[in-house]
N, C-alpha and C positions, 0 to 999 in steps of 0.2 A: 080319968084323973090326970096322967099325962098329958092329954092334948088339954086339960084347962089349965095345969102347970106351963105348959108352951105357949095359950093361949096370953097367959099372965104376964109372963116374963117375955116374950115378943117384945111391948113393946121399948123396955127398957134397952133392952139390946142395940137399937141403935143409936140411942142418948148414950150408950158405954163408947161404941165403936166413934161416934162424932165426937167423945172428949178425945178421944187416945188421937183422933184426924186433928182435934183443936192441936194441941202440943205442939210448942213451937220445936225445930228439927236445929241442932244444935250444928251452925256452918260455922266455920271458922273466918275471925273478922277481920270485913275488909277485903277477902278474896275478887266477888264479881266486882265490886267497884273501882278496887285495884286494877285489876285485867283492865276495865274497859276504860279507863280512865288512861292507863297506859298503850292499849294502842291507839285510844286517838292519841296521844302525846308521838308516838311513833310515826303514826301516817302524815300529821301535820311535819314532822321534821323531813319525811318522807318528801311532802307536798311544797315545801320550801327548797330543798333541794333540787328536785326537779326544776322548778320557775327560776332558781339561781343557774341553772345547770344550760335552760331556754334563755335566758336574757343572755349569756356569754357570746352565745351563736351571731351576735349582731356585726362583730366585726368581720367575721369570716364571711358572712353574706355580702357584708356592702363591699370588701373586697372582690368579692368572686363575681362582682355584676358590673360590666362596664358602663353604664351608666349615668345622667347627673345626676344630681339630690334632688330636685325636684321631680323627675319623673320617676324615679326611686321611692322618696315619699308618697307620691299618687298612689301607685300602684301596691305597695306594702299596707297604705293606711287603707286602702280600699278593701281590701283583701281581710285585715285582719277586723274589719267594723263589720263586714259580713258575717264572717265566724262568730267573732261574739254575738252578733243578732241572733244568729241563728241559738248559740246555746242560750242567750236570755229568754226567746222563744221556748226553749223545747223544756226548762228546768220550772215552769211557770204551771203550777195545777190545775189552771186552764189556758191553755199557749195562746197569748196576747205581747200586743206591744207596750204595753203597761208600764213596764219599769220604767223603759225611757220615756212615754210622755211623761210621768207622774214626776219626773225629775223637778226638785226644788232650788232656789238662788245656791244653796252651798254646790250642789252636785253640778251644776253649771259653771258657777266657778273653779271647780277642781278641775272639769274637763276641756276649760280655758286653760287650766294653768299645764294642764298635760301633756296639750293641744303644742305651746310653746314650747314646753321642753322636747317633743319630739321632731319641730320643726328645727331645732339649734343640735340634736345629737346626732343626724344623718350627717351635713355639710359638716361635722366638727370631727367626724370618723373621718372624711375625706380628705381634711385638709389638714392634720396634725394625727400624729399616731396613735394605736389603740391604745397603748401604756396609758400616755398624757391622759386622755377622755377616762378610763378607768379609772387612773390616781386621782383625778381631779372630783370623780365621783363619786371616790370612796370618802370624801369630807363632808358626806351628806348628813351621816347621826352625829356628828359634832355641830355643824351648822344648823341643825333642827331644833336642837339642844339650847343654843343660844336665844335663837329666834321664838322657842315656845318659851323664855323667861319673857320676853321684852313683849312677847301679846298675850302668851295664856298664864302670865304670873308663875308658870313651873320654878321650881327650884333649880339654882343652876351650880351644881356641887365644882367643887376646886378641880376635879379632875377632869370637868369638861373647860373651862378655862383654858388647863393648865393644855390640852389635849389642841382648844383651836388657836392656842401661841402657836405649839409644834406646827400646826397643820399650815397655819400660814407660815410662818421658815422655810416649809418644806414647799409650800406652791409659789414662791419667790424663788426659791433655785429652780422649778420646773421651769416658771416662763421665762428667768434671766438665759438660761440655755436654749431657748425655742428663736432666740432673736429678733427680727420683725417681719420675718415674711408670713406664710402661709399660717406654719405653727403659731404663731402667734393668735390668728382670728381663730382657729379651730380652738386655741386653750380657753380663748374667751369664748366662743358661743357653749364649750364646755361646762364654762361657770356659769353661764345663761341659767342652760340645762338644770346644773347641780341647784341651784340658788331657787327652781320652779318646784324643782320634787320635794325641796325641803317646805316649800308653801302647800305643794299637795297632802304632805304628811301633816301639817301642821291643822290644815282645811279638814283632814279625816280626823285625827284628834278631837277636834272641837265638833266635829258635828258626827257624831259616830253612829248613827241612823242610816246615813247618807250608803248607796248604794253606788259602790266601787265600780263595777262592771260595769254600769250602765253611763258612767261619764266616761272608763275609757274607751267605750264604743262611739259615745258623741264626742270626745277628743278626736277618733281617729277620722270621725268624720269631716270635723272642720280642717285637719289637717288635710287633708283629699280635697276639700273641694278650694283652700287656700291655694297646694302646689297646684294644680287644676290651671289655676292661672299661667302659669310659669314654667310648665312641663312640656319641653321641646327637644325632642319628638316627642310625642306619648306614647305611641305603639312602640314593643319589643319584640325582638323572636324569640318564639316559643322556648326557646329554654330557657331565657331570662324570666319569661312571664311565670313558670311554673318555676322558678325558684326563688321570684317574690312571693308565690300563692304560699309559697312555704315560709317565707321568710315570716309574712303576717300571720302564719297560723302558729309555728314553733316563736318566733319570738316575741310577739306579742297577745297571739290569744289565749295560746294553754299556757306560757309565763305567767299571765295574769290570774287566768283560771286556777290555776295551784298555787297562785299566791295570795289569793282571797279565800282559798280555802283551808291551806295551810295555817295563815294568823289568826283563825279562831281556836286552834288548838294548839296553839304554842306561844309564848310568852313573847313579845318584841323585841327583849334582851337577847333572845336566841335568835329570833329571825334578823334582827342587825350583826348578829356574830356568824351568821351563815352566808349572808348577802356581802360581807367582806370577802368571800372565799374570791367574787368575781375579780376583784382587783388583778390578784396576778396570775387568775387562769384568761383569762379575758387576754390579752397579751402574747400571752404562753401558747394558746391554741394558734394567734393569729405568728406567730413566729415558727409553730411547726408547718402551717402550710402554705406559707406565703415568702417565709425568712425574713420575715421585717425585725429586723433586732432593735429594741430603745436605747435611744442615746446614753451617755454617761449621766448629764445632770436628768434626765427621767429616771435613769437607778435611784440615783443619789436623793432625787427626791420623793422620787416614790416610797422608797424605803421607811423614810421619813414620815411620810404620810400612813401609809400604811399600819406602821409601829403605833402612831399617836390614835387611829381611829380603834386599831383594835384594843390598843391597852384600853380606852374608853370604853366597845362596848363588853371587855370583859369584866370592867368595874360597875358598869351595871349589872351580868348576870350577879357576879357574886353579890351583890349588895340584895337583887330581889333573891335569892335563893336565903341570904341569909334570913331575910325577911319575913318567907314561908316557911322557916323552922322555927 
């Protein structure tokens, strides 16, 4: 009688035990998505910092190598196309050259436009100071600003305006103080520079498919085989050489690296309010080891510059933050 009583109720038993397994378990909400949501928001802030922290190191290198700009460029843009190759290789789930043949008209254009702005940032370090080349490159989100109203119809709110009056005021007292020698061509190939990254950002805007890494690896290439031309001497000693290999691997490979990986987890508003930070470390590093101190009108304009790009891009976080509540 028992075992047909066991035999009976067997099989319900596990119809009992799979409701009570059904039963959803009472988490409190929002927790894992919370967590994970927030450290990628962390790492990315992480990962921006770092490629802000890598791009600074530029002045302190081209200082510390006595060399010209053009064999400077060879050997940097050599170095750091390698590196990336190499990681576009090894990050690929079956390691091929892929990324870069498959490059399309936008990603060839950016790595044209790249191409130029780092051919005019080596000679513009060399011949006008780091301040100048930082201040003048901190008017990149205001300049981007304007330029994505006049091709991609952005809205161009009062405070960006109001931000590239300031900014030119303040890049008229720079170059009135630089005079006409050397400062002078370095503020200009400066604005080269500024005026190429702001068409880079503009070119990733609009085509946001387009794969970052893989133009500034063929930037750095046509950059290489441009100075190529023009790089006399090209051989260095060996401790020049291995502090270009470094130069291309810290400031242009893993900068880029953690900067392409960082802006998928963090907002642009932040990543433009971080990439300000370079303005006056950028400077500041090259005045603790070198003692190059900036003029009075690079204070005074810098200041200026400074003030107007970041009140900008702080009136965009808060404007997207308000946005997201």
């Amino acid at each position: 009688m028992d075992s047909q009583v066991f035999q009976e109720q067997s099989p319900v038993e596990p119809v009992r035990r799979s409701r009570r397994r059904s039963r959803p378990q009472h988490i409190a909400p929002g927790n894992a998505p919370t967590t994970s949501l927030q450290r990628g928001y962390e790492t990315g802030i992480l990962f921006i910092a770092i490629s802000a922290a890598a791009w600074i190191t530029a002045g302190l290198f081209v200082r510390s190598l006595p060399l010209d700009a053009w064999t400077l460029l060879f050997w940097r843009s050599l170095f750091a196309a390698g590196f990336l190759a190499v990681h576009l290789f090894a990050v690929q789930p079956k390691p091929s050259c892929g990324p870069i043949l498959r490059m399309a008209g936008p990603d060839i254009a950016v790595a044209a436009f790249l191409a130029v702005s780092m051919l005019a940032f080596i000679p513009a370090l060399q011949l006008t100071s780091v301040a100048n080349v930082a201040v003048i490159f901190a008017t990149t989100p205001v300049l981007t600003a304007v330029f994505a109203r006049l091709w991609l119809g952005e809205v161009l709110h009062r405070t960006a305006l109001l931000a590239g009056v300031t900014i030119l005021a303040g890049t008229c007292v720079l170059v009135w103080g630089s005079g006409f020698g050397s400062d002078l061509v370095g503020n200009a190939l400066a604005i080269v520079m500024t005026l190429t990254m702001a068409a880079v950002t503009l070119f990733i805007r609009r085509y946001r498919e387009q794969s970052l890494l893989s133009s500034i690896c063929l930037a750095n290439i046509l950059v290489a085989l441009a100075s190529l031309c023009f790089a006399v001497p090209l051989l260095a000693s060996w401790r020049a050489m291995c502090c270009l290999a470094l130069f291309g691997l810290v400031q242009v490979a893993l900068a880029f690296v953690f900067f392409s990986a960082g802006t998928r987890r963090v907002s642009a508003a932040q990543v433009s309010l971080i990439g300000a930070l370079e303005t006056p470390l950028a400077p500041f590093w090259v005045w603790l080891a070198f003692g190059e101190v900036p003029s009075l009108p690079t204070l005074f304009g810098g200041c200026i510059i400074t003030a107007a790009t970041v009140g900008h891009v702080l009136t965009i976080a808060i404007r997207s933050a308000r946005r997201d509540v």
